[in-house]
N, C-alpha and C positions, 0 to 999 in steps of 0.2 A: 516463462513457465512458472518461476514462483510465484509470482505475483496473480496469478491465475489457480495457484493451488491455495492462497492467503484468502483469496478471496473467495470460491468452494466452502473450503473450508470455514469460512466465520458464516457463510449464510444456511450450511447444514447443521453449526453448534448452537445458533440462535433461531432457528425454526422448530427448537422446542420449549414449548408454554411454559412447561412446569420447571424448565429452569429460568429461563428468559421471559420471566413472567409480562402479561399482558396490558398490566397496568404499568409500566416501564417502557411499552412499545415506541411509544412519540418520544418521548425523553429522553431514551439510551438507544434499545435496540435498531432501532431506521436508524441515526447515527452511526452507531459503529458498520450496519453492511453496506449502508451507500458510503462509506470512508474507504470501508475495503473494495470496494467497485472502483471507488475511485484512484484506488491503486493501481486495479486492473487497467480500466481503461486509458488512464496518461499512461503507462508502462506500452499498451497498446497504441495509444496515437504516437509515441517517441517511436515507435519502432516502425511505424508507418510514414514516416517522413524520409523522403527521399530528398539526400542533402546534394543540394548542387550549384550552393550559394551560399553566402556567410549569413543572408538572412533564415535559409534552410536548416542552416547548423544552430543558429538560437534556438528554432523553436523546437528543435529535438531538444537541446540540453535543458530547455525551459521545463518540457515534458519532462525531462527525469528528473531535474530539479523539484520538481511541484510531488510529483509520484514518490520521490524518499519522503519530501515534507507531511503526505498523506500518511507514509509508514508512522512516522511522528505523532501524525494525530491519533491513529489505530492506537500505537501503544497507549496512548494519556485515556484511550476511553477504556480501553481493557485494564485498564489500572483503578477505573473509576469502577465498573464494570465486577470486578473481584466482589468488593465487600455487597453491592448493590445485590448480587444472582448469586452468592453463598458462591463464586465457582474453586474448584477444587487446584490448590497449589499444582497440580500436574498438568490439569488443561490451563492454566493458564501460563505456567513455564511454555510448554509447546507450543502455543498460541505466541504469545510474545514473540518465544526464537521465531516464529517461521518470517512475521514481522520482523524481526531485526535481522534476520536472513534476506529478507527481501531488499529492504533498506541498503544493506550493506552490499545486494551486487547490481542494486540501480548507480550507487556513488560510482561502485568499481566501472562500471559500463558508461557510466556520463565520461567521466576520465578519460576513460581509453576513447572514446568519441572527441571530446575535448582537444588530446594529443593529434590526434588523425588528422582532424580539420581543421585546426588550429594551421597543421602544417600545408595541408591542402592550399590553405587560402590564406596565405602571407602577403 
């Protein structure tokens, strides 16, 4: 659900021109919302994997693994992002957390996947 609200969210804040200006579109802006797509969707394909094998169980954790790495990139472009589109210390505080929100409960959910199947499949 977060990673679905990360990603909403960054493709409604940069669908507008006069911030997210147009002449930055190929350079930045496609970047950063196919980044956060791409949050979404690994966070969606990990959760789509029905584990019923130890090679079932990589390619979920693969997926979360790749999905926080993505959290990682979002931040470094939203940081690049700030001085580039003037954006405002508050949206980009919020912005950030919901990204390092996001991040922070792909690790906690690989984890607890990790433990599960780990023990499943000794």
């Amino acid at each position: 659900m977060k990673a679905k609200e990360l990603s909403a969210y960054t493709i409604k804040i940069t669908a507008n021109p006069k911030v997210f200006k147009p002449e930055y579109q190929r350079a930045l802006t496609d970047r950063i919302v196919e980044t956060a797509l791409e949050v979404h969707m690994l966070s969606w394909s990990a959760n789509n994997v029905l584990v019923n094998s130890v090679e079932d169980m990589q390619r979920r954790l693969d997926y979360q693994d790749r999905a926080a790495d993505a959290c990682n990139n979002l931040l470094s472009l939203i940081e690049v992002a700030k001085p580039v589109f003037h954006l405002a210390t508050k949206r980009v505080t919020y912005w950030g957390g919901l990204a390092i929100e996001t991040r922070k409960l792909l690790r906690a959910w690989r984890e607890a996947d990790r433990k599960r199947y780990s023990a499943k499949f000794k």
